[in-house]
DSSP file (Angstrom, degrees, kcal/mol; ACC not computed):
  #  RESIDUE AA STRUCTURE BP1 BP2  ACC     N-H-->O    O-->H-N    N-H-->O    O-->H-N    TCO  KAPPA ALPHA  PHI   PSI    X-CA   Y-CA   Z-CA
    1    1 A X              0   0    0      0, 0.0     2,-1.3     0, 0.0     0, 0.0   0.000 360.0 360.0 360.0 128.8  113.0  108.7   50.3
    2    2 A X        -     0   0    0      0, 0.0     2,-0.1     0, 0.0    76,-0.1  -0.655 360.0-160.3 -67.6  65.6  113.9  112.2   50.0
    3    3 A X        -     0   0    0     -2,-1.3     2,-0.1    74,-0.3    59,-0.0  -0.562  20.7-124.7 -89.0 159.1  117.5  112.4   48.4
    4    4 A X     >  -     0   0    0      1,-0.2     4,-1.0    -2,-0.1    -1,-0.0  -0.419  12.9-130.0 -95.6 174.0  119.2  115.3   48.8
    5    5 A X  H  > S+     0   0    0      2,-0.2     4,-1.0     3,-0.2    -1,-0.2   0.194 113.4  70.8 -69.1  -7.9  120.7  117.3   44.7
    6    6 A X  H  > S+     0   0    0      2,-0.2     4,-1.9     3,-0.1     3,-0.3   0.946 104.8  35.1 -92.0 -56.7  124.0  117.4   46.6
    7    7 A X  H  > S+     0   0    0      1,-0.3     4,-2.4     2,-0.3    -2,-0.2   0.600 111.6  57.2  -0.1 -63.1  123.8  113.2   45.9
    8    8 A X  H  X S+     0   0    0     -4,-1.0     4,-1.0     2,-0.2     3,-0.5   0.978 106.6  47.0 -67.5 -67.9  122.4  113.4   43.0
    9    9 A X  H >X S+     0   0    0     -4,-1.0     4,-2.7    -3,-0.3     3,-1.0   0.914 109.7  61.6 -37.3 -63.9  125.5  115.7   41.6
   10   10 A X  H 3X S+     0   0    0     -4,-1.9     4,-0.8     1,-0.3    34,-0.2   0.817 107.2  37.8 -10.9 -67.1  127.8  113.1   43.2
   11   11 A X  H 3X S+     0   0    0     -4,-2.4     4,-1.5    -3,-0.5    -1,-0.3   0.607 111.8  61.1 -99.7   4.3  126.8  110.3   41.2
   12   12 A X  H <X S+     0   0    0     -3,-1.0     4,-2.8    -4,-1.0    -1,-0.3   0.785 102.6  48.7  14.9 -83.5  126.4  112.3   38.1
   13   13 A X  H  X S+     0   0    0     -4,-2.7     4,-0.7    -5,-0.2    -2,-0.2   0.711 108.6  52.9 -72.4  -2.2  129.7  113.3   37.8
   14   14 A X  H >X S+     0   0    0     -4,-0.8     4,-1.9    -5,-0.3     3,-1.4   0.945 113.1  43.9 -84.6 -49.2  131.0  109.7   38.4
   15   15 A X  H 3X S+     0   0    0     -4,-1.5     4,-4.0     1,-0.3     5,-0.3   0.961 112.7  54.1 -49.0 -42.9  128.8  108.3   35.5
   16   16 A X  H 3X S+     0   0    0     -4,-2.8     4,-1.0     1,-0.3    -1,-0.3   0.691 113.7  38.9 -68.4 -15.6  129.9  111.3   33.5
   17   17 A X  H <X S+     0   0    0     -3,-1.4     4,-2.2    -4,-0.7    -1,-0.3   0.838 113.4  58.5 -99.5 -62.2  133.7  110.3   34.3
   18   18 A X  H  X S+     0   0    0     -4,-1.9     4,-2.3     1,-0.3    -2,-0.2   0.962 113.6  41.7 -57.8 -54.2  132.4  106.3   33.7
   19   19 A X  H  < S+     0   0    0     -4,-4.0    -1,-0.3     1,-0.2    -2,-0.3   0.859 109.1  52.1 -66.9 -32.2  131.4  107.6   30.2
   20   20 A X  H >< S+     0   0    0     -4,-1.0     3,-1.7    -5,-0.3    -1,-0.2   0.934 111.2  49.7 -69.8 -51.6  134.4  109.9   29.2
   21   21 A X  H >< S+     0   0    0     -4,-2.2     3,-6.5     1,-0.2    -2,-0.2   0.970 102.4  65.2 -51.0 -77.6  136.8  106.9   30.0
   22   22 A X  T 3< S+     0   0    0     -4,-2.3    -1,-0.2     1,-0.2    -2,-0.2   0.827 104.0  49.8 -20.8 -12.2  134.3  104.5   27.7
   23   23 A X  T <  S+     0   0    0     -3,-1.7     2,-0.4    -4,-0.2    -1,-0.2   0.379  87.3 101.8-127.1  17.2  135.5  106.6   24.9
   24   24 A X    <   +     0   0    0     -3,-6.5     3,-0.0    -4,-0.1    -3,-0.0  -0.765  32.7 166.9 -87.5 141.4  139.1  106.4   25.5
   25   25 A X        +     0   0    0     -2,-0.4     2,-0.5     5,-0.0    -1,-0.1   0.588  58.8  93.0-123.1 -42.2  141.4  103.9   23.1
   26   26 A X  S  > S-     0   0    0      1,-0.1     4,-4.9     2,-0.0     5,-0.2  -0.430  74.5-141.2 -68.2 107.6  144.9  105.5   24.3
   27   27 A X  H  > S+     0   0    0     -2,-0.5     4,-1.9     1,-0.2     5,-0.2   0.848  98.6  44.0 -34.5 -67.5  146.3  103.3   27.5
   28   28 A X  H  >>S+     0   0    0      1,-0.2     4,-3.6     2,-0.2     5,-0.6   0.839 107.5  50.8 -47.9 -43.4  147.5  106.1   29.2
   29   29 A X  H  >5S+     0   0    0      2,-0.2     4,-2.4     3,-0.1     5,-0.4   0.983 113.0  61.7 -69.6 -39.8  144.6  108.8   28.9
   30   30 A X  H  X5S+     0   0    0     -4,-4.9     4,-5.5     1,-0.2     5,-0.5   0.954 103.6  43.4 -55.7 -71.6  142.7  105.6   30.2
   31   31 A X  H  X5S+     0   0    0     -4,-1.9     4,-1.8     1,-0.3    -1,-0.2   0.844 114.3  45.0   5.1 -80.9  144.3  105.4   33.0
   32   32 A X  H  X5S+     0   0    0     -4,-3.6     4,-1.4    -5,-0.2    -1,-0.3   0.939 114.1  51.3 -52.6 -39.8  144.3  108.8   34.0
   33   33 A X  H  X<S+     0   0    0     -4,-2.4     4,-4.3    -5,-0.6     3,-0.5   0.973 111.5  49.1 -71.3 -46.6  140.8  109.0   33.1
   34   34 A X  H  < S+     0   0    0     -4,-5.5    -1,-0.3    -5,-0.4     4,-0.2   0.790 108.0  51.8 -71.0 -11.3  140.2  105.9   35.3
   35   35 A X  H  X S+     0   0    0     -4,-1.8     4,-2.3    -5,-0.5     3,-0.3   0.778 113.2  45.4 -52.1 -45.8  142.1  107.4   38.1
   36   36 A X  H  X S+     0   0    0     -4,-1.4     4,-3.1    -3,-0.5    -2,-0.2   0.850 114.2  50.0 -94.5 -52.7  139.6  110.5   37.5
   37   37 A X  H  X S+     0   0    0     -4,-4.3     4,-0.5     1,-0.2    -1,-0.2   0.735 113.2  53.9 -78.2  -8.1  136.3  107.9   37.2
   38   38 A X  H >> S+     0   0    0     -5,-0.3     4,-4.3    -3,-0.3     3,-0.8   0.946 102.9  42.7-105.6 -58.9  137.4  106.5   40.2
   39   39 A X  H 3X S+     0   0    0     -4,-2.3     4,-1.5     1,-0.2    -2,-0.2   0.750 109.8  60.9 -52.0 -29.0  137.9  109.0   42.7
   40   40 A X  H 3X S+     0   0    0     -4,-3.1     4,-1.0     2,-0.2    -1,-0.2   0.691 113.1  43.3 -71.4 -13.4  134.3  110.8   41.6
   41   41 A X  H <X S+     0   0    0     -3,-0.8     4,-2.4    -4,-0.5     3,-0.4   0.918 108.5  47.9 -75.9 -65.2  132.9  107.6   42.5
   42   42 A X  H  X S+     0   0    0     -4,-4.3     4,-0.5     1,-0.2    -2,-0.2   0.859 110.9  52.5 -45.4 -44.3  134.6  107.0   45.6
   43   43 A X  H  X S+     0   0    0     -4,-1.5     4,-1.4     2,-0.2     3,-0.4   0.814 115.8  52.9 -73.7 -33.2  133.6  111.3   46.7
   44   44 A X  H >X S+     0   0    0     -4,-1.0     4,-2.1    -3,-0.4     3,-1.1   0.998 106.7  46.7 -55.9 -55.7  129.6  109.4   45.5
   45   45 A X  H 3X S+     0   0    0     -4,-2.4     4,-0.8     1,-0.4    -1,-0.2   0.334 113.1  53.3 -91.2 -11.3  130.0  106.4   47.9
   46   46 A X  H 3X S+     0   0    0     -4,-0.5     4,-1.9    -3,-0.4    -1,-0.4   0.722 108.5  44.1 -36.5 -56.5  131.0  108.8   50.7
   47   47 A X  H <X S+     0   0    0     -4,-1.4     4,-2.0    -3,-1.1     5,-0.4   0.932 111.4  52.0 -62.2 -53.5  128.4  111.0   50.5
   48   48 A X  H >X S+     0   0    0     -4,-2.1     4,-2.7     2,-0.2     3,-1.7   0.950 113.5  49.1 -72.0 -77.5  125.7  108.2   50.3
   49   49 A X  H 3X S+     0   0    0     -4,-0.8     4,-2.0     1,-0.3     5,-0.2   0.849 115.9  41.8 -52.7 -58.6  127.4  106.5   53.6
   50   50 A X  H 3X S+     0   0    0     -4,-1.9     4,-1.4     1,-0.2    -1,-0.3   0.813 119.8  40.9 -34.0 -45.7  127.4  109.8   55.6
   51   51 A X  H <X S+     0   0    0     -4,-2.0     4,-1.6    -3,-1.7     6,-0.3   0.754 120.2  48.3 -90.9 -30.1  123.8  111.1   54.5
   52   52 A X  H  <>S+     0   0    0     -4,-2.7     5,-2.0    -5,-0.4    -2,-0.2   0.948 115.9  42.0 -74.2 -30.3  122.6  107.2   55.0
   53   53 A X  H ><5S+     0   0    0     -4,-2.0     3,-1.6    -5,-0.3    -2,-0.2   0.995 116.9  49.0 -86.1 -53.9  124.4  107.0   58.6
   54   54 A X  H 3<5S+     0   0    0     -4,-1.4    -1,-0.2     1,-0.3    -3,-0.1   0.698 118.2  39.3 -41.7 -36.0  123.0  110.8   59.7
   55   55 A X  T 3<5S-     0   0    0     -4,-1.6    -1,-0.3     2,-0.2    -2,-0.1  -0.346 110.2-127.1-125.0  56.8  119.2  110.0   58.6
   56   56 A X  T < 5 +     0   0    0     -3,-1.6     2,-0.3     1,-0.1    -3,-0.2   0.501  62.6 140.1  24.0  40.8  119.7  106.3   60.1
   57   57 A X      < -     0   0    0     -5,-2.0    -2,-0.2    -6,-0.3    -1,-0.1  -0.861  67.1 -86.9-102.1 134.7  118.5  104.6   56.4
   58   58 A X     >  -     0   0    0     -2,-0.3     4,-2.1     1,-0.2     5,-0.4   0.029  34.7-143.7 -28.6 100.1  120.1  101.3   54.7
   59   59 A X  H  > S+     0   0    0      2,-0.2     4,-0.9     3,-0.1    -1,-0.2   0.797 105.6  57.9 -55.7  -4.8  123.4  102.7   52.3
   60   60 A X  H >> S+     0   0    0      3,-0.1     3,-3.7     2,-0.1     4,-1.6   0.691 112.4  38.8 -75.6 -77.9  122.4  100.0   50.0
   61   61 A X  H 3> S+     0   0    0      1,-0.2     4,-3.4     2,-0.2    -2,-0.2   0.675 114.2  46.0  16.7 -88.7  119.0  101.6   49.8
   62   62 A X  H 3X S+     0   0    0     -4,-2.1     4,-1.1     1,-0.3    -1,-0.2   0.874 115.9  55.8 -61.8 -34.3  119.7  105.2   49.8
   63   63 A X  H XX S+     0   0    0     -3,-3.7     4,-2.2    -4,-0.9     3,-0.6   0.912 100.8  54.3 -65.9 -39.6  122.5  104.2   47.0
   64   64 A X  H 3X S+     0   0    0     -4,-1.6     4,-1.4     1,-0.2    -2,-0.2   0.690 110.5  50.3 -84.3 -10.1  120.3  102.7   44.9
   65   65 A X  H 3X S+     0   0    0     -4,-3.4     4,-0.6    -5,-0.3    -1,-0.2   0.505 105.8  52.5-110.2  27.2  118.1  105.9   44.9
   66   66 A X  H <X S+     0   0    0     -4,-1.1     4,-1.8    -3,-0.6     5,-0.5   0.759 108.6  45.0 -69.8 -64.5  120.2  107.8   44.3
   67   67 A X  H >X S+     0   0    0     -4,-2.2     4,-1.0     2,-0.2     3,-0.9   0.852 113.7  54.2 -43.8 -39.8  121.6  106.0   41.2
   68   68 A X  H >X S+     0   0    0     -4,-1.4     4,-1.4     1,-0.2     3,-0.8   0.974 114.6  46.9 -61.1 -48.6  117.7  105.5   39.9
   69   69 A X  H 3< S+     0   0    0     -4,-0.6    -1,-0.2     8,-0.3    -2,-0.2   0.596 117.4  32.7 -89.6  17.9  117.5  109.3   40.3
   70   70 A X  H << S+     0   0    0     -4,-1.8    -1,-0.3    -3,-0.9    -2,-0.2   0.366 128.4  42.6-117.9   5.5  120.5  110.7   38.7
   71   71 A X  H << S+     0   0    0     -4,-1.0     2,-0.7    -3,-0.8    -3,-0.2   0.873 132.5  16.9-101.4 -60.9  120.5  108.0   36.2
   72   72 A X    ><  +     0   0    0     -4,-1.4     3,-1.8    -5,-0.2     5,-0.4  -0.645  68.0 154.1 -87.2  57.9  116.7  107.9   35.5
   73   73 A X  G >   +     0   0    0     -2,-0.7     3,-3.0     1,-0.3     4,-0.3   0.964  66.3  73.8 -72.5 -30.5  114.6  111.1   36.8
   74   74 A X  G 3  S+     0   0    0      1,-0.3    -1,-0.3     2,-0.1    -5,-0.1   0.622  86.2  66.4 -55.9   5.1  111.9  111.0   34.7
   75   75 A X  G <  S-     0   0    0     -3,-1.8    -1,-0.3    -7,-0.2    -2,-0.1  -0.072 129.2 -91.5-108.8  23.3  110.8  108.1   36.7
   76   76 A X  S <  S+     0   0    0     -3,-3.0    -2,-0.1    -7,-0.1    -3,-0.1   0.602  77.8 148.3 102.7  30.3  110.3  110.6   39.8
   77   77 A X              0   0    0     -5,-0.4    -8,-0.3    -4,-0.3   -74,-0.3   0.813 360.0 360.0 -66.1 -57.1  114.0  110.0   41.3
   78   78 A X              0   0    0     -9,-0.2    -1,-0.2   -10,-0.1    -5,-0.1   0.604 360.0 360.0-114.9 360.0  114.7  113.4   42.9
């Protein structure tokens, strides 16, 4: 499967979000920050249902390679 770099960015910045909250201790900046991890996620899981319904492919699918390739490329993800 061919995923597209726009995808790939997507779920990128939501891990990078996931991780910036993971290093928070302060209630509030968590919060915010999960507010923050939440919506980049949500803007992933959009994308992946749009590009999965457009090239008629499973959204579990097409989500779970995207997450192998923006979590793992060196294993031949994008």
């Amino acid at each position: 499967m061919d995923i597209p770099d726009s995808l790939i960015d997507l779920q990128r910045a939501a891990d990078a979000e996931w991780a910036r909250l993971a290093e928070l201790t302060d209630n509030d900046e968590r919060e915010q920050q999960r507010r923050a991890w939440y919506e980049a996620g949500a803007r992933a899981q959009a994308a992946v249902t749009e590009w999965a319904r457009e090239h008629e492919q499973n959204r579990a699918k097409v989500e779970a390679a995207v997450k192998q390739a923006a979590r793992h490329p060196e294993t031949g993800g994008s």
